[in-house]
N, C-alpha and C positions, 0 to 999 in steps of 0.2 A: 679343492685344489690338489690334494693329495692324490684322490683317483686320479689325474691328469696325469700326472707325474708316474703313475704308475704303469698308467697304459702307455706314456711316452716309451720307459725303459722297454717295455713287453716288446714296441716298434721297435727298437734297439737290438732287442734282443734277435729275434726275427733276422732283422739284416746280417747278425753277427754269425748265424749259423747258418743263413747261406751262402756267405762267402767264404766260411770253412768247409762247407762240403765241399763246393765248386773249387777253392784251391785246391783241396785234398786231388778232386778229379783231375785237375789240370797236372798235379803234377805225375798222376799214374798216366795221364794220356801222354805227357812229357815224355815221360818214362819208355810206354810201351813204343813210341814215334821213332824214336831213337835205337830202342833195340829193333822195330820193324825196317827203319832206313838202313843202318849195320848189316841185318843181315839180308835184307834184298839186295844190297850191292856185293855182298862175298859172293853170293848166289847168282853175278849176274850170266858166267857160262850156262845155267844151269836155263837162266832164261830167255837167251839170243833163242831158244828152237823156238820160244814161245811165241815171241814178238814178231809181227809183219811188219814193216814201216817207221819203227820206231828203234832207236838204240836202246840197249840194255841200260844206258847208266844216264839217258835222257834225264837231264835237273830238271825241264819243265816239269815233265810224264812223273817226277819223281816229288818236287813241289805241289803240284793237284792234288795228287793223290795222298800225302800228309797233312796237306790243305781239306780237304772232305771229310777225311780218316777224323781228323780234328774234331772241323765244325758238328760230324754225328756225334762222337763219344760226348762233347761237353752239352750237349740238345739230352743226349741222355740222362746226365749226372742233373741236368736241371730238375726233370721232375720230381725226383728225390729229394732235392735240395729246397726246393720248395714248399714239399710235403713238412720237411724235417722245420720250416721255418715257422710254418701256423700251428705246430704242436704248443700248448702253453704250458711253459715249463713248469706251474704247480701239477699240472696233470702229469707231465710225464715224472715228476719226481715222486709221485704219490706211487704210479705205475712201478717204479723200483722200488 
C-alpha cells in the first residue's frame, strides 16, 4: 500500500510542476502581449505606410494576432513543462 501512495504523490507531483511552468509562461507571454500591443499601437504612424486595406489600430487584426502570438508561445512553454514534469524528483535532487 505504501508504494501506491507513493506513486500517487510522484502523479502529483508531475501535475504540480507543469502548471508552474505553464503559469510561469503564461504570465511572461501576459507580460510580453501587453508590452507588444503598447507599443504597436504608439507605433501605429510608423505603420499606416505598411498596411494595405487594413487600419493601423484594426482591434480584430490586432485581437488575431495576440490570439496566435499566444496560442504559439504557450504550445512552446509545453514541451518543457512536460519534460520538467516526468523528471523524478529523487533523481533530480540527487543531480543537485
Amino acid at each position: 500500500m505504501r508504494h501506491v501512495r507513493a506513486r500517487h504523490q510522484q502523479h502529483h507531483a508531475g501535475r504540480r510542476v507543469l502548471r508552474l511552468v505553464m503559469r510561469r509562461g503564461a504570465l511572461l507571454i501576459a507580460l510580453g502581449l501587453a508590452l507588444g500591443i503598447g507599443g504597436a499601437a504608439t507605433l501605429t504612424r510608423v505603420l499606416l505606410g505598411l498596411l494595405y486595406g487594413v487600419a493601423a489600430t484594426d482591434p480584430v487584426t490586432f485581437g488575431a494576432m495576440a490570439a496566435v502570438l499566444a496560442a504559439v508561445a504557450l504550445a512552446a512553454c509545453l514541451a518543457p513543462a512536460r519534460r520538467a514534469a516526468l523528471v523524478d524528483p529523487a533523481v533530480a535532487l540527487r543531480s543537485e
